[in-house]
C-alpha positions in Angstrom: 195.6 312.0 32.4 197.3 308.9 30.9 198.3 306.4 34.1 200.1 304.5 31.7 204.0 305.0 30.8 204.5 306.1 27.1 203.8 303.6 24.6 204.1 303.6 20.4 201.3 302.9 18.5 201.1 302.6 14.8 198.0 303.8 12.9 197.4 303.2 9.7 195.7 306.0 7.9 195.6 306.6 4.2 193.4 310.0 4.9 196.3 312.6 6.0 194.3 315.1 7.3 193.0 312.2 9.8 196.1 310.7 10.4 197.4 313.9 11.5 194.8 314.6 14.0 195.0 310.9 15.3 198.5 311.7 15.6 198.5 314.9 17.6 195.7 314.1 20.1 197.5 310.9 21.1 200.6 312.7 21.0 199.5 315.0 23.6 198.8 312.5 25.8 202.0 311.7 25.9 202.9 308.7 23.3 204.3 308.3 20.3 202.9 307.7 16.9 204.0 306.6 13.8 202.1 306.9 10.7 201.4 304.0 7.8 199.8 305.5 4.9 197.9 301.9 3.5 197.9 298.3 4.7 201.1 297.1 3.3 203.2 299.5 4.6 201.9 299.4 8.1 202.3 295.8 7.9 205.9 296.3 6.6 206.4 298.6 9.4 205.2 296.4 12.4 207.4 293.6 11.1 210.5 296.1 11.5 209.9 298.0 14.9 207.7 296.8 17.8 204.8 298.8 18.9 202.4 298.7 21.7 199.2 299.1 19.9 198.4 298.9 16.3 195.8 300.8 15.4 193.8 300.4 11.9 191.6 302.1 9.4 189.0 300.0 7.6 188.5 301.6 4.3 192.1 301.5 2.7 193.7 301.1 -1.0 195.1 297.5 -1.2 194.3 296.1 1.8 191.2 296.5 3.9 191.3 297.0 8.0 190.1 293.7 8.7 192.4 291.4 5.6 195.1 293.7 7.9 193.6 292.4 11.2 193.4 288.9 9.6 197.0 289.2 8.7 198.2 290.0 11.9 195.9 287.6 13.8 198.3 285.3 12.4 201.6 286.3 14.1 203.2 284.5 17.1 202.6 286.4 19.3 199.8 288.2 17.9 200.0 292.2 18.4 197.2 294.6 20.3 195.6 295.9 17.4 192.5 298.7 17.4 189.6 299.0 14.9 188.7 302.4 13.6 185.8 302.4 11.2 183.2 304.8 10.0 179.9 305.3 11.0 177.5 302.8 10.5 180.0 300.2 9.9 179.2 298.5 13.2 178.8 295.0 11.5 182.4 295.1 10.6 184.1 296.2 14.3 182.2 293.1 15.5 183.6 291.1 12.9 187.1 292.7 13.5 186.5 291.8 17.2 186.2 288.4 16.1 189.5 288.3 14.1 191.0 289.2 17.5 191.0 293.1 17.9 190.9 294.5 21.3 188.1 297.0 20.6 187.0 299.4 17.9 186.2 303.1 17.6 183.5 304.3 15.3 184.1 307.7 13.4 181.7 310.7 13.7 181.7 313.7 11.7 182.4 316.0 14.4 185.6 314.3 15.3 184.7 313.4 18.8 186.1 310.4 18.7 189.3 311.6 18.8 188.7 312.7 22.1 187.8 309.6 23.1 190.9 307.8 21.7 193.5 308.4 24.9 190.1 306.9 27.3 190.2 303.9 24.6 193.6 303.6 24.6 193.8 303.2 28.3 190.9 301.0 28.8 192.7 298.7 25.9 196.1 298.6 27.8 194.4 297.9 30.9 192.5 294.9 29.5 195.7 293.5 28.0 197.0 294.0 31.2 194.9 292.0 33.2 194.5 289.5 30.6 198.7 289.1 30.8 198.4 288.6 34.6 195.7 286.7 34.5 197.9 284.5 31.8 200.7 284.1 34.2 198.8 283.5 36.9 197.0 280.4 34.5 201.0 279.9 33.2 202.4 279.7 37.3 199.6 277.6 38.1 200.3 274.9 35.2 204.6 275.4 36.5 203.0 274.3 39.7 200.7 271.5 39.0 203.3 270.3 36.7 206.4 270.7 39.6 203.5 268.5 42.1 202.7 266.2 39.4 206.2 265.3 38.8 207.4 265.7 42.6 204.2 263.1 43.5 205.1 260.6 40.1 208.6 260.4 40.5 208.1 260.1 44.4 209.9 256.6 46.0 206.8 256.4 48.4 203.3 255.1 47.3 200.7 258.3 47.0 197.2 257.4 47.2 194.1 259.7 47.3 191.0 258.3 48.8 187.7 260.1 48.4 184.0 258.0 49.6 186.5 255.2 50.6 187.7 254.7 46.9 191.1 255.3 45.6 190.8 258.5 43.4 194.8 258.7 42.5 197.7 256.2 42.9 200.8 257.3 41.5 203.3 254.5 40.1 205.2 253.5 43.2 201.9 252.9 44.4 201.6 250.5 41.7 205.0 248.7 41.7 204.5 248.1 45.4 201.3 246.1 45.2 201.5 244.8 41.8 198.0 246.3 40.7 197.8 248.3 37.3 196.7 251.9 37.7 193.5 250.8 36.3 192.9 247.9 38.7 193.2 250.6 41.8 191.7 253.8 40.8 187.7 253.6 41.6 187.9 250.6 43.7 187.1 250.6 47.6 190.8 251.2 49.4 190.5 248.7 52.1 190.1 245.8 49.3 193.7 246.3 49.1 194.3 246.5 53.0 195.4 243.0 54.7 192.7 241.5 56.3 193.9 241.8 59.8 194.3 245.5 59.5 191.1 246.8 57.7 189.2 247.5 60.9 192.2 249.4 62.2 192.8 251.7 58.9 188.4 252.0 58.5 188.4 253.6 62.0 191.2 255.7 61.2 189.8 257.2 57.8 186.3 258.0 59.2 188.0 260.0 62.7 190.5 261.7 59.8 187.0 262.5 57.3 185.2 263.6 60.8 188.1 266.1 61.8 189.5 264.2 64.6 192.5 264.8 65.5 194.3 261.3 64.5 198.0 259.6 65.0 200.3 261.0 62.0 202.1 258.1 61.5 201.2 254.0 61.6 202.1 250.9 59.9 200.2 248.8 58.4 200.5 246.0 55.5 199.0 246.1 52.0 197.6 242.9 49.8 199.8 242.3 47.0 198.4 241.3 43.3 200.2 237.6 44.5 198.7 237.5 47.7 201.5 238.5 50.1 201.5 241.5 52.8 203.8 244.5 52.5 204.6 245.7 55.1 204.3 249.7 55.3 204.7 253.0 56.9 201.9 255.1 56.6 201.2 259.1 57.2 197.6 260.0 56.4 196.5 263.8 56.1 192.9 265.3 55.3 193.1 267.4 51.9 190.4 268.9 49.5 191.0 266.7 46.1 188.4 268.5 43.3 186.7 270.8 45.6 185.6 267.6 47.7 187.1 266.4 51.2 189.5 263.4 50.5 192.6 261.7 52.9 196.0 261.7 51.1 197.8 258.2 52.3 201.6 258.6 51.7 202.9 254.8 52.3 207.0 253.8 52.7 207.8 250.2 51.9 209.1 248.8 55.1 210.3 244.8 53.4 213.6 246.4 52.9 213.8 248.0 55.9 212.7 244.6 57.4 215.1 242.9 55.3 218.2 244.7 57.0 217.1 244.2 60.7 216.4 240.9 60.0 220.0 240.6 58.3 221.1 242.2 61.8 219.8 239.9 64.0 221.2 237.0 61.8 224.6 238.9 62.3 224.1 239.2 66.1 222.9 235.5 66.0 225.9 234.3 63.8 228.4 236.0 66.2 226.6 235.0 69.1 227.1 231.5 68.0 230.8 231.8 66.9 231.9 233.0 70.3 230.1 230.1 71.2 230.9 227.7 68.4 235.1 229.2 68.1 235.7 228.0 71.8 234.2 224.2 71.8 235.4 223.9 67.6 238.5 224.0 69.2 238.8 222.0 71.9 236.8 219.5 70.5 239.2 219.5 67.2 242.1 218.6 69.8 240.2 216.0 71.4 239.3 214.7 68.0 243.0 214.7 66.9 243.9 212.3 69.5 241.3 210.1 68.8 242.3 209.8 64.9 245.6 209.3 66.1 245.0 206.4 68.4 242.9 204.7 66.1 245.1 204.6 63.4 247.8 203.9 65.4 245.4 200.5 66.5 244.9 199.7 62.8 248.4 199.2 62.3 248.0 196.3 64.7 245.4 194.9 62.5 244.7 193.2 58.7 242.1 195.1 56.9 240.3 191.8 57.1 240.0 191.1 60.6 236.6 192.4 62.5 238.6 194.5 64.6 240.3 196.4 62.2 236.7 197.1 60.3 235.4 198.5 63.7 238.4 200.6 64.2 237.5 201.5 60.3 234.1 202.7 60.8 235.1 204.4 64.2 237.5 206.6 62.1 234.9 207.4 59.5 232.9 208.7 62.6 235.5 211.0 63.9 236.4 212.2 60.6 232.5 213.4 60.1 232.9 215.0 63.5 236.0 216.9 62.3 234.2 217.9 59.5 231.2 219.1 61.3 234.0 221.2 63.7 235.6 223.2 60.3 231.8 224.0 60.3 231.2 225.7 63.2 234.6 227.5 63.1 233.3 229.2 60.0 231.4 230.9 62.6 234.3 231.8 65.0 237.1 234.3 64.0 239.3 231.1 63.5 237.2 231.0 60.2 238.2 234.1 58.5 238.9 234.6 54.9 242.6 234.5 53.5 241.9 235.9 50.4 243.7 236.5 47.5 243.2 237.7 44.2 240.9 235.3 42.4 239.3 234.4 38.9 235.6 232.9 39.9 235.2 231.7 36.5 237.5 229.2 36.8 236.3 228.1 40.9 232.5 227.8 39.6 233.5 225.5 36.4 235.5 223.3 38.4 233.4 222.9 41.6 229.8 222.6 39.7 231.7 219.3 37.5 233.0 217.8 41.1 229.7 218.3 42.2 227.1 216.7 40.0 229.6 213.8 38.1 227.7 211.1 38.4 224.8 212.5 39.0 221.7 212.6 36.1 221.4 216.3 36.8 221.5 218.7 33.9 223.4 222.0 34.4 224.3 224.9 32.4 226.9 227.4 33.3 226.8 231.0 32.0 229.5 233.1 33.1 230.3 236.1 31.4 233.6 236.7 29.2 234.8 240.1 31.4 234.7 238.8 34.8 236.3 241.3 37.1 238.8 239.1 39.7 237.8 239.4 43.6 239.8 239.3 46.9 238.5 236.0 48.3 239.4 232.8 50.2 239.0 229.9 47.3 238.6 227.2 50.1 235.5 229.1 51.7 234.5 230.5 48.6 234.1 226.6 47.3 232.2 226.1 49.9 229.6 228.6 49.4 229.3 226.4 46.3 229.0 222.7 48.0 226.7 224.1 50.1 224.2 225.6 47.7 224.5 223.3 45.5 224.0 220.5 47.9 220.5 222.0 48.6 219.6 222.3 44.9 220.4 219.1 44.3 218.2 218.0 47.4 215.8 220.1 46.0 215.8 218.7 42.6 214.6 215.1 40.9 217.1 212.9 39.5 216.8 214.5 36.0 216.3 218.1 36.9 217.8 221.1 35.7 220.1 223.7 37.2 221.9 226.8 35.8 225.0 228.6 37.5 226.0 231.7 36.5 227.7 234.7 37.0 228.5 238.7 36.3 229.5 242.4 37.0 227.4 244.6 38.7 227.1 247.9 40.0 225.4 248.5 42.8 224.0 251.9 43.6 224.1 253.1 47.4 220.5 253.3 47.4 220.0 251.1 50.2 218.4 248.2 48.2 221.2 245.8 49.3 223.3 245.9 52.8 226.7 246.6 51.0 227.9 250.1 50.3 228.1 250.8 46.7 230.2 249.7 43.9 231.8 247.4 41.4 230.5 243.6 42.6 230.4 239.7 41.0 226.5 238.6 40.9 226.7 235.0 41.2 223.5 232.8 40.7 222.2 229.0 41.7 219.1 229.0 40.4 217.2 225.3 40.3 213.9 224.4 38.7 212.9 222.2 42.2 210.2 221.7 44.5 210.8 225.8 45.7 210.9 226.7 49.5 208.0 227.5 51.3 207.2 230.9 51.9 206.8 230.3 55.7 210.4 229.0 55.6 212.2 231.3 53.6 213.5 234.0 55.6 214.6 231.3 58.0 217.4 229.0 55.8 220.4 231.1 56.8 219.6 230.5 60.2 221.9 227.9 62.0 220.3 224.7 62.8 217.6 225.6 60.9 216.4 222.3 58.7 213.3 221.0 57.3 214.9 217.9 56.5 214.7 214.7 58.4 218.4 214.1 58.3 220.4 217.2 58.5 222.3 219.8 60.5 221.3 223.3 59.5 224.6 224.4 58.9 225.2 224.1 55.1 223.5 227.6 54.3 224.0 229.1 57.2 227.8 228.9 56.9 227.4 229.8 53.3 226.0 233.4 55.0 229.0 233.2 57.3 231.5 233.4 54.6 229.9 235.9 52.1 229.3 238.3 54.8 232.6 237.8 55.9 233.8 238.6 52.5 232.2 242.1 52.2 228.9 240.3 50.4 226.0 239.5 50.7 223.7 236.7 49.7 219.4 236.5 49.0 216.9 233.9 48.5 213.6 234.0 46.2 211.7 231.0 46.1 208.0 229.8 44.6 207.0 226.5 45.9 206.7 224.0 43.1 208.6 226.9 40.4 212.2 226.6 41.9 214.8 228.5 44.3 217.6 231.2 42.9 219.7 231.9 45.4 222.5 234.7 44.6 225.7 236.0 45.8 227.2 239.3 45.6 230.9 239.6 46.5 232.8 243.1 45.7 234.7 242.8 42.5 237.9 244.8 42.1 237.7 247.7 39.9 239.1 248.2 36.7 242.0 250.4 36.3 
């Protein structure tokens, strides 16, 4: 009995008398058959309709079984087609075979094969059967691979597979967070690109994870970049089979950002710290300071600008003045130095403050500002001197002849986390200078207060300039390369168009 639902099959037949047998046998098992009475019109008729199985005589006016078989062979998707040929024709049901048909049926003179055409049938559906699952089984396979593939390429954490100690796979965030090339990882020993002080740890942990010890999840631990710095990472390690072989997947998060923002915290925390600090004594020392300027100018009224005493009083001025100064400073830090912004056109701040700054020096500058600059809310007073300030360390940075270049433009920023300032429309404003650079050990130090490398100085020049961008909804980064130069940009939110 037929385990299969009915199906149409189209025989072509140009013998009636066979054709009609063909058709009755298969009809009593319970499917339906149409008859072609040559190749073309069988070919005609499987263009029209669709049938399960086509079935096919070899010896046929026009065209032979296997030009038909050829013929079909050809079609996207190609049809289940059948071979029936006579007796001692077996050379051409294996060539048919070969042209793609699912099996043949030889002719005897008794007609038993036509007794053995519903078995045939069967065993030919059941075959196409198993070859369709075992298709979308190869197909949902692929759909996965493919879905991993993508999931592990497009991934924002470094995925590593290490097999023997060698890196067998590094997807491309693996590669943008060291600087090596795909091809300058994969097949080299993992622990060259471990910092030294850490490859003993992340050894011992590998061979306990290969020996099926049960190991921490989670660690950190800090990579060697192409330049020679650490990054820092988070690591999760986990024992997988990679190519039938035991291998330790290493997932790895980039912690410098992360690292970035807490540091940014404790700058805040410091910064406020010293404002409480710095509002209380600004103050009282700014009154003291006021009624010393007042008395000493009231003496120099007594005096000719000639005499000795009136140059003392002169120079005693001077002193309190710089002491004055050095107060507005620290109340930068205080809540008595909070922005009064208004709406504001940097282009025209930048041009003007860059030309105070270097006239009469031998310093070369160039100023690219772009034409749409959106406007910002800002303070222009404090916002100028964010500028004094950085420029005052370029140019301390910089020989008498060197170069600088200010510039400035609209961003977006995404709220990705890449910056500590929610998303949106901001002004990137660059100082970049082609001077002696700032040491690496240095670097994420000179927003500190007080912090100075120079023999004569106070500390406070980029430290206020922090004060004041953050303080303005911004934010404000340093790169440096000893002996290539400092760029040191500002973002501050833009107001959106309209």
């Amino acid at each position: 009995m037929n385990s299969y639902a009915s199906i149409r099959i189209l025989y072509m037949e140009d013998d009636p008398g066979l054709a009609r047998l063909f058709q009755k046998r298969l009809e009593r098992a319970g499917h339906e058959v149409t008859i072609a009475r040559d190749g073309r019109e069988g070919l005609a008729l499987s263009e029209a309709e669709h049938f399960d199985i086509i079935a096919t005589d070899q010896q046929m006016p026009g065209l032979d079984g296997l030009e038909v078989l050829r013929l079909l062979a050809a079609r996207v998707p190609a049809p289940v087609t059948l071979m029936i040929t006579g007796a001692g024709n077996e050379a051409i049901a294996v060539e048919a075979m070969k042209l793609g048909a699912a099996d043949y049926i030889i002719k005897d003179v008794e007609g038993r094969y036509l007794e053995l055409l519903p078995a045939l049938i069967e065993k030919v559906l059941h075959q196409q059967r198993l070859i369709r699952e075992r298709n979308q089984a190869e197909q949902a396979l692929r759909e996965s691979e493919e879905k991993y593939r993508n999931l592990v390429e497009l991934a924002r954490d470094g995925i590593a597979i290490i097999q023997d100690q060698c890196l067998r796979y590094v997807n491309p965030q693996s590669c943008e967070m060291t600087g090596f090339a795909e091809e300058e990882l994969v097949g080299q020993p993992f622990m060259d690109y471990i910092q030294a002080d850490h490859v003993a740890e992340m050894a011992s942990w590998y061979r306990r994870l290969m020996a099926g010890e049960a190991v921490p999840f989670l660690g950190e631990t800090a990579l060697r970049h192409k330049q020679g710095r650490p990054v820092p990472v988070e690591y999760k390690m986990s024992w997988i089979t990679y190519q039938h072989r035991p291998a330790g997947m290493l997932i790895l998060r980039d912690l410098t950002l992360r690292r970035q923002i807490e540091e940014d915290r404790r700058k805040v925390l410091r910064l406020e710290a010293l404002g409480t600090l710095a509002g209380g004594i600004a103050h009282d020392f700014n009154n003291i300071l006021t009624g010393i300027l007042g008395c000493i100018s009231l003496a120099k009224v007594r005096f000719q600008p000639a005499e000795k005493v009136y140059q003392v009083l002169d120079r005693a001025q001077g002193a309190a003045e710089k002491a004055a100064e050095l107060a507005n400073q620290l109340i930068t830090f205080s809540s008595g130095g909070r922005p009064v912004k208004r709406r504001l056109a940097i282009a025209g701040l930048l041009a003007e403050t860059v030309r105070v700054n270097l006239d009469g020096t031998r310093l070369r500058s160039s100023l690219r500002l772009a034409d749409d600059l959106r406007e910002i809310e800002a303070d222009p007073g404090q916002l100028k001197q964010v500028c004094v300030n950085i420029l005052a360390n370029a140019r301390e940075a910089l020989p008498p002849d060197g170069q600088l270049e200010i510039g400035a433009e609209n961003v977006w920023l995404a709220s990705d986390g890449a910056l500590p300032v929610p998303g949106g429309h901001y002004l990137r404003i660059w100082f970049r200078d082609w001077g002696c650079g700032i040491a690496s050990a240095h670097l994420p130090r000179i927003f500190d207060p007080f912090f100075t490398t120079k023999e004569v100085g106070r500390g406070l020049g980029l430290a206020a300039a922090y004060s004041i961008v953050k303080n303005h909804a911004g934010c404000i980064r340093a790169e440096s390369e000893p002996g290539a130069g400092t760029t040191i940009t500002v973002y501050l939110p833009a107001i959106a168009p309209a």
